[in-house]
DRENGUPA-162161 format. One record per residue (C-alpha): x, y, z; residue in one letter. Coordinates in steps of 0.1 Angstrom, whole numbers, plus 5000, padded with zeros to 4 digits. Each point is the difference from the previous one (the first is absolute). Layout:
! residues N
+------+------+------+------+
:   c1 :   c2 :   c3 : code :
+------+------+------+------+
:    X :    Y :    Z :    A :
...
+------+------+------+------+
! end
This chain:
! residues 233
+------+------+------+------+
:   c1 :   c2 :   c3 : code :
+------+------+------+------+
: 2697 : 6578 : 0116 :    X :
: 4993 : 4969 : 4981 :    X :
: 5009 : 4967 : 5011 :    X :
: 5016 : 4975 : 4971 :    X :
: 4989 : 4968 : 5017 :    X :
: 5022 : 4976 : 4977 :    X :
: 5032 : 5015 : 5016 :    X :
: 5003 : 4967 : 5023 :    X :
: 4980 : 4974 : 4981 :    X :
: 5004 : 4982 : 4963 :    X :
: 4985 : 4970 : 4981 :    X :
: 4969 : 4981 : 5010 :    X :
: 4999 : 5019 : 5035 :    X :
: 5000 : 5032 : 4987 :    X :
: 4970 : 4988 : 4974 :    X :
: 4982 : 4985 : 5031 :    X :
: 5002 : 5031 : 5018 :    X :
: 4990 : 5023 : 4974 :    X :
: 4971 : 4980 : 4990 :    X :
: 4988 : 5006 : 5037 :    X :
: 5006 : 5035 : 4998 :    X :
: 4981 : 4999 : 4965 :    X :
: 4968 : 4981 : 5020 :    X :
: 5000 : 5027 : 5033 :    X :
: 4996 : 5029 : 4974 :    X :
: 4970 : 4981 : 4980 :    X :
: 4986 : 4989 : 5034 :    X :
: 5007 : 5042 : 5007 :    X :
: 4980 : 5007 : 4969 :    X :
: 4973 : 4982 : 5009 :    X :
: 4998 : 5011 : 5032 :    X :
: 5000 : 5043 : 4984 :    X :
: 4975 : 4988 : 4980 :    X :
: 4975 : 4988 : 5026 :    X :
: 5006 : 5031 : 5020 :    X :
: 4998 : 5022 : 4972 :    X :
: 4967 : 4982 : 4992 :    X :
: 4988 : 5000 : 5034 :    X :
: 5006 : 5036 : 5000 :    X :
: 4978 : 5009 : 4967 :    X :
: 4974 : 4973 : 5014 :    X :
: 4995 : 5024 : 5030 :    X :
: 4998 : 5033 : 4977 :    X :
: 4974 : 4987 : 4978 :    X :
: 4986 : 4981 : 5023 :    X :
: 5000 : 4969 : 4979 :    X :
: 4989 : 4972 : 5011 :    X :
: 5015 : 4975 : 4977 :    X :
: 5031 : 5010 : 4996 :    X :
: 5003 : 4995 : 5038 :    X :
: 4989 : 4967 : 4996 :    X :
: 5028 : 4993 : 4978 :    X :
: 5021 : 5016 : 5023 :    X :
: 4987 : 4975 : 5027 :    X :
: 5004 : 4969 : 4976 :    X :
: 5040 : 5009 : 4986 :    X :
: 5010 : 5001 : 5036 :    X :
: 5000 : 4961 : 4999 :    X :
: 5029 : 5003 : 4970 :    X :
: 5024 : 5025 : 5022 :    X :
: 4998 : 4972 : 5030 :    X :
: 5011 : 4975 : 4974 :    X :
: 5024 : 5021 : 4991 :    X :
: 5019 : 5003 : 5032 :    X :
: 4999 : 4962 : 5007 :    X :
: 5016 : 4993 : 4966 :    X :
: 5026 : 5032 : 5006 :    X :
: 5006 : 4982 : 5034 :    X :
: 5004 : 4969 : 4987 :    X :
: 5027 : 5010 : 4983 :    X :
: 5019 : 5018 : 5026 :    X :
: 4997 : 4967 : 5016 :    X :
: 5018 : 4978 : 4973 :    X :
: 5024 : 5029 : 4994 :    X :
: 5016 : 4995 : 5037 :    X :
: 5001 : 4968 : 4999 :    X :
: 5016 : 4993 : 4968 :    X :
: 5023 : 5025 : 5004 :    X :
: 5006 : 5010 : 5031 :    X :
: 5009 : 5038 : 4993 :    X :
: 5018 : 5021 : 5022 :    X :
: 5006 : 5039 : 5003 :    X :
: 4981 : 5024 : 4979 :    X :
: 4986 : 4964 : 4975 :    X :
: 4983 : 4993 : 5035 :    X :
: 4988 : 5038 : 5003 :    X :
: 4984 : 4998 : 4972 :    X :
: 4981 : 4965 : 5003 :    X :
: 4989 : 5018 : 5035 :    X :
: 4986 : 5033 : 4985 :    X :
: 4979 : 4982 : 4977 :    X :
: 4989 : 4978 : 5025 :    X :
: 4989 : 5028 : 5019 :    X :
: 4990 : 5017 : 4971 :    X :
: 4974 : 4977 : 4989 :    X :
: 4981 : 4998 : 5036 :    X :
: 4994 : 5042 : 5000 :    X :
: 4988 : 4996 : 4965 :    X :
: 4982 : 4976 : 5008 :    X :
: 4983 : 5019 : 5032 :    X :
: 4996 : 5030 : 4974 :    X :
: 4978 : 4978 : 4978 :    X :
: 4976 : 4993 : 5027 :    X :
: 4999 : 5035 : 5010 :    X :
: 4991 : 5007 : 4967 :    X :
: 4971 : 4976 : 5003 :    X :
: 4989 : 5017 : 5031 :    X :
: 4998 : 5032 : 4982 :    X :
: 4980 : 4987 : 4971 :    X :
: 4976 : 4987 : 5024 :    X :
: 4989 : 5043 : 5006 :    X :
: 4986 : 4996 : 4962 :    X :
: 4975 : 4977 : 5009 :    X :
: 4985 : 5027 : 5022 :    X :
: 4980 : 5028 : 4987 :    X :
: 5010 : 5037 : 5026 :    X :
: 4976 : 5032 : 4999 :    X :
: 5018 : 5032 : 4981 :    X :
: 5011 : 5013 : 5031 :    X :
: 5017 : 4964 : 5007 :    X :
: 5017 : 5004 : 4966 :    X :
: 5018 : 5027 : 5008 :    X :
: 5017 : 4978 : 5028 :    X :
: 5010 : 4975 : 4968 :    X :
: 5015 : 5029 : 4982 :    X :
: 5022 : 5004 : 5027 :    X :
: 5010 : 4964 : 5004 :    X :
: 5006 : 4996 : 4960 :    X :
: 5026 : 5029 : 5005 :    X :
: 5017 : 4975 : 5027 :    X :
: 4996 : 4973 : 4980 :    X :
: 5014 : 5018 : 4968 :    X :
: 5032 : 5007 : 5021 :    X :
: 5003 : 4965 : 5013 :    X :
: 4999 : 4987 : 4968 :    X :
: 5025 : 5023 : 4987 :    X :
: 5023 : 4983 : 5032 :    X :
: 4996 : 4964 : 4986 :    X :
: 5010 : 5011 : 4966 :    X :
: 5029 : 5013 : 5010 :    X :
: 5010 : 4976 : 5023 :    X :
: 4995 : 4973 : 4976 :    X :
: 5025 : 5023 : 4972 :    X :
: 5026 : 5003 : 5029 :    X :
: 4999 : 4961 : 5003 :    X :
: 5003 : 4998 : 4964 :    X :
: 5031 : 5015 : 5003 :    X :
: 5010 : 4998 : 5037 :    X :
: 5005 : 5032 : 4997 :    X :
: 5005 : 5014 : 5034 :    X :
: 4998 : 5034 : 4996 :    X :
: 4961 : 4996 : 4984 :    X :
: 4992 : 4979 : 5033 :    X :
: 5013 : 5029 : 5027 :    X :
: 4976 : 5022 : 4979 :    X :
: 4967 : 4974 : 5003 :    X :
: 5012 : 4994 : 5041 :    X :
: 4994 : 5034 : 5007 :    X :
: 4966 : 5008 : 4978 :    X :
: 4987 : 4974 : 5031 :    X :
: 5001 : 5032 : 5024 :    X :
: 4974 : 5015 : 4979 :    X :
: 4979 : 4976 : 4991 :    X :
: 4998 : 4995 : 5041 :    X :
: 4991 : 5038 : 5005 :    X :
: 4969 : 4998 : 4971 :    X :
: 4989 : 4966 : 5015 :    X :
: 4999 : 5020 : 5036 :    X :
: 4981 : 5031 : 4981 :    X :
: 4976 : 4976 : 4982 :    X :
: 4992 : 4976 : 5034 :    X :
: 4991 : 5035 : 5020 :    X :
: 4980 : 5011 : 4964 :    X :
: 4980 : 4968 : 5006 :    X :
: 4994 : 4994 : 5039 :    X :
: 4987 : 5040 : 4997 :    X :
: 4975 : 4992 : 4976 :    X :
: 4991 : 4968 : 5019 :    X :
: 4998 : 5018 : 5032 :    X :
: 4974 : 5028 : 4980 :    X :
: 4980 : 4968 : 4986 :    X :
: 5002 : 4971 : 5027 :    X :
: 4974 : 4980 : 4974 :    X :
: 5032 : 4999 : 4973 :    X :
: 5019 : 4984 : 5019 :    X :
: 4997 : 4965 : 4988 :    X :
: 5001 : 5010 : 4963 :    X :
: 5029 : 5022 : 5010 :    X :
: 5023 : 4976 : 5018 :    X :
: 5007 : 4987 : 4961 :    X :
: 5020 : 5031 : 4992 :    X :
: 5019 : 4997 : 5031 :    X :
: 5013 : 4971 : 4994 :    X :
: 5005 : 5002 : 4966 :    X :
: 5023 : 5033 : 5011 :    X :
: 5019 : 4976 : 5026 :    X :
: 5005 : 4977 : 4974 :    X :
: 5014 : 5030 : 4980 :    X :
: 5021 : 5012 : 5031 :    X :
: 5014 : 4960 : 4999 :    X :
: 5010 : 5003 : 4962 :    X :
: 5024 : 5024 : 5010 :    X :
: 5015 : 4983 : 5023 :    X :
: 5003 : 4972 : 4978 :    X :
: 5018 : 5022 : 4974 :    X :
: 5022 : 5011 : 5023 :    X :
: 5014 : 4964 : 5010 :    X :
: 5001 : 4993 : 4967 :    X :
: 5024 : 5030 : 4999 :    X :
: 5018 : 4987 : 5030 :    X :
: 5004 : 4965 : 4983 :    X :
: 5019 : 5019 : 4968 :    X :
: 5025 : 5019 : 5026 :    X :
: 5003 : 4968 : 5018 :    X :
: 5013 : 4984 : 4970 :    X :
: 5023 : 5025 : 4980 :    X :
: 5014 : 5014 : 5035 :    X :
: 4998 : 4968 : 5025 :    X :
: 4984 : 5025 : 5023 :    X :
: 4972 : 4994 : 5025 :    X :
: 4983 : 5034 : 5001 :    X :
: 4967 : 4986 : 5015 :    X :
: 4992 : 5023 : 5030 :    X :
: 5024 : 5028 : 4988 :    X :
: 4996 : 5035 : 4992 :    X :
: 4998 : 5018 : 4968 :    X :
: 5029 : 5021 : 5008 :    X :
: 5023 : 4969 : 5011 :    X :
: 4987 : 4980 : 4974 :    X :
: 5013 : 5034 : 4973 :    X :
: 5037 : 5001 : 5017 :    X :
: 5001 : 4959 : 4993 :    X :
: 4989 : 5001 : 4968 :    X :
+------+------+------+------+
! end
C-alpha cells in the first residue's frame, strides 16, 4: 500500500515537506552508493576506490546536519500535529540510520586497503554475497520511503532474519579459520568487523522500515513480531 502524503497538508507546507523528503532520498542515494562502492572496493581489492569511499563519508555527515536542520525549522514554524508530525519524525530518524550506514560503509572499504592470501579470499566471497543482499535491503527500503509504501517495508523488515542467520554462518566461517591459523588473526579481525558492520546495515534497513509503518499506520511496531506486525498491517 502506498501512502499519498499530501492528503493532510497544502501550500508552502506541503512544498517544505516534500522538499525534505526529496533531500532524505538524495542523502539515501548517496549513502547506496558508498556501500555499493565499498562493496566493489573489497572485491577487487582496490585501494583507491576505498579511499574515495573514506573521503565521501564527510558529504553524507553534512548531509544529515542540513536534513536535520530542517526538521528543526519545520517544527518550529509550523508546529505540525498528527501524521504532518509523523512524518517530520521519520525523517528525522531516517537521516541518523543513514547516516550510521554511511560509516559502516567506510568501515568496509577500509578491508580493501588489505591485501588476504587465496584461501582468505574465499572468506571475501562469502562476505560480498552478504553484502550483495544488504545492499539489495537499502534499495528497497529507500523505494518503499519513496512511496511510503507499507507493504514494500513489511517485505525489507523481514529479509533482516536472514541477513542475521548468514552473518551467524560467516562469524563461525571466520573464528574456524582463525582458530586453524592463530597468526591470521590480526589481518583477519578486518573481515569480522566489516561482517558486523554488515549484520548492523540490516538492522538499520529494518528501522528504516519501521519508520515508513510508523508513519502511514501511526503504529509503533518496534519490539514486535513479524506475525503481529502482518495481522496490523
Amino acid at each position: 500500500m502506498e501512502h499519498n502524503i499530501n492528503k493532510h497538508i497544502s501550500g508552502r507546507f506541503n512544498q517544505e515537506l516534500e522538499n525534505v523528503r526529496n533531500h532524505v532520498l538524495n542523502m539515501g542515494g548517496l549513502v547506496e552508493q558508498q556501500l555499493s562502492s565499498a562493496l566493489d572496493a573489497v572485491s577487487r581489492n582496490d585501494a583507491e576506490l576505498a579511499q574515495k569511499v573514506r573521503q565521501n563519508d564527510y558529504k553524507v555527515n553534512a548531509m544529515e546536519v542540513s536534513i536535520d536542520d530542517e526538521c528543526t525549522r519545520i517544527i518550529a514554524r509550523r508546529q505540525p500535529a498528527a501524521s504532518d508530525l509523523r512524518l517530520v519524525v521519520a525523517i528525522a530518524k531516517t537521516i541518523a540510520d543513514l547516516e550510521r550506514i554511511g560509516d559502516e560503509a567506510e568501515r568496509i572499504a577500509k578491508v580493501a586497503l588489505d591485501s588476504f592470501t587465496k584461501d582468505q579470499q574465499d572468506l571475501l566471497v562469502n562476505i560480498e554475497n552478504m553484502g550483495r543482499q544488504v545492499l539489495k535491503m537499502l534499495h528497497d527500503v529507500l523505494d518503499a520511503f519513496a512511496r511510503m509504501d507499507v507493504q514494500r517495508a513489511f517485505e525489507v523488515h523481514k529479509e533482516d532474519s536472514k541477513v542475521d542467520r548468514e552473518y551467524e554462518a560467516i562469524t563461525r566461517q571466520i573464528m574456524t579459520y582463525m582458530m586453524e591459523d592463530p597468526r591470521s588473526i590480526p589481518k583477519i579481525m578486518d573481515l569480522v568487523w566489516s561482517v558486523r558492520s554488515l549484520e548492523r546495515i540490516g538492522d538499520r534497513c529494518q528501522n528504516i522500515a519501521e519508520y515508513i509503518i510508523y508513519f502511514v499506520n501511526g503504529k509503533d511496531i518496534r519490539h514486535t513480531s513479524q506475525e503481529d506486525i502482518e495481522k496490523s498491517l
